[in-house]
C-alpha positions as CSV (number, residue, x, y, z in Angstrom):
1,X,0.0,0.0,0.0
2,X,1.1,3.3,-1.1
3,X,1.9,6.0,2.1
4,X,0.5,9.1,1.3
5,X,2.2,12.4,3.0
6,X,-0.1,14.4,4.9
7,X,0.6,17.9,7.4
8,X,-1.3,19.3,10.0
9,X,-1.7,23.0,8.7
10,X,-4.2,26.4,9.5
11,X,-7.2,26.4,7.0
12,X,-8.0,29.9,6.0
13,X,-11.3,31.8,4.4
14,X,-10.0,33.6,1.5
15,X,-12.4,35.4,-0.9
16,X,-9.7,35.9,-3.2
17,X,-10.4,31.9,-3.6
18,X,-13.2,30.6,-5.9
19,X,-15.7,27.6,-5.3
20,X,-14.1,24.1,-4.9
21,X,-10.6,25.6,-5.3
22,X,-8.0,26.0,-2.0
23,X,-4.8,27.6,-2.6
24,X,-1.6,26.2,-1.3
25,X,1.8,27.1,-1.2
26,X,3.8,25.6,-4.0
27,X,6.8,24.6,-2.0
28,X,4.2,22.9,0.4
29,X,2.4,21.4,-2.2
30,X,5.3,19.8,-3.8
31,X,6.2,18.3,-0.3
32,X,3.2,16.3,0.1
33,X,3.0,15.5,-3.9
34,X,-0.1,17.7,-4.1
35,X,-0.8,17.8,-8.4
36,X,-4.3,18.5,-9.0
37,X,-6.5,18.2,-5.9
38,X,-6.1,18.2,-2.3
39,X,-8.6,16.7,0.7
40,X,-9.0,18.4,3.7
41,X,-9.4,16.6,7.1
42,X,-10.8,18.4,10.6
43,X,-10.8,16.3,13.3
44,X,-11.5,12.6,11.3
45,X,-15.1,14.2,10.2
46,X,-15.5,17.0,8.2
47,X,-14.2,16.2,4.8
48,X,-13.1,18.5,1.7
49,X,-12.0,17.9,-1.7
50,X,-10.8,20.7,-3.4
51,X,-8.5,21.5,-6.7
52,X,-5.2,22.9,-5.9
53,X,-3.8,26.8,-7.0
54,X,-0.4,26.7,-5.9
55,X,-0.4,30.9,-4.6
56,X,3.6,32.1,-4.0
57,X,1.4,34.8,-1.1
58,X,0.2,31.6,0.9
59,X,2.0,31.0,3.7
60,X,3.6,27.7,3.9
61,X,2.1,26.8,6.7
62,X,-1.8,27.1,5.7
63,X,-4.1,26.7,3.2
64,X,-6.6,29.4,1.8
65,X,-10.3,28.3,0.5
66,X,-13.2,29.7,-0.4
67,X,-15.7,31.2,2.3
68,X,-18.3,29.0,0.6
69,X,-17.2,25.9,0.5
70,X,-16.0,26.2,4.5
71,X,-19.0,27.1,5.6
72,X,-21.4,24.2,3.1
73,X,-18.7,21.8,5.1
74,X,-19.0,23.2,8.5
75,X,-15.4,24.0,8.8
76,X,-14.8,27.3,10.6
77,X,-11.9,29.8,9.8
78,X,-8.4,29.2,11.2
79,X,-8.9,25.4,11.7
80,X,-6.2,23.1,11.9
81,X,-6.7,20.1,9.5
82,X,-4.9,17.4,7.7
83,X,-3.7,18.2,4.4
84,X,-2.8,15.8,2.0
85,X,-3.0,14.9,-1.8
86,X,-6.5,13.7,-3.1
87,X,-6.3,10.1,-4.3
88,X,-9.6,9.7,-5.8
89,X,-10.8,6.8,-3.3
């Protein structure tokens, strides 16, 4: 079985950020192999999948998402959450 990387890192509201898209850090994203999509863990329940913008302004220790998307999930701004690449299983 495959280990996938994962991080515990800040998940931010963003408006700047548009529906089903988070924006990373590209030095982040290229730790944990992060290509086209990333999931989003808070606390082993609240689940996100979300296409990757690698953002040079993102800090490398958070991601940014869209206000929406946060709020349809129940995820609440400045969250810490597992980050890792989206496998598509």
């Amino acid at each position: 079985m495959e280990h996938r990387i994962e991080r515990r890192m800040r998940v931010k509201k963003n408006d700047s950020v548009k529906e089903g898209q988070a924006k990373i850090n590209p030095q982040t994203a290229t730790q944990l192999k992060i290509v086209d999509s990333l999931e989003v863990v808070v606390a082993g329940k609240r689940k996100l999948v979300l296409k990757a913008l690698a953002g040079a302004d993102v800090p490398a220790s958070e991601i940014w998402a869209c206000p929406d998307d946060m709020i349809k999930a129940g995820v609440a701004d400045n969250s810490i959450a597992t980050i890792r690449a989206y496998s598509g299983s």
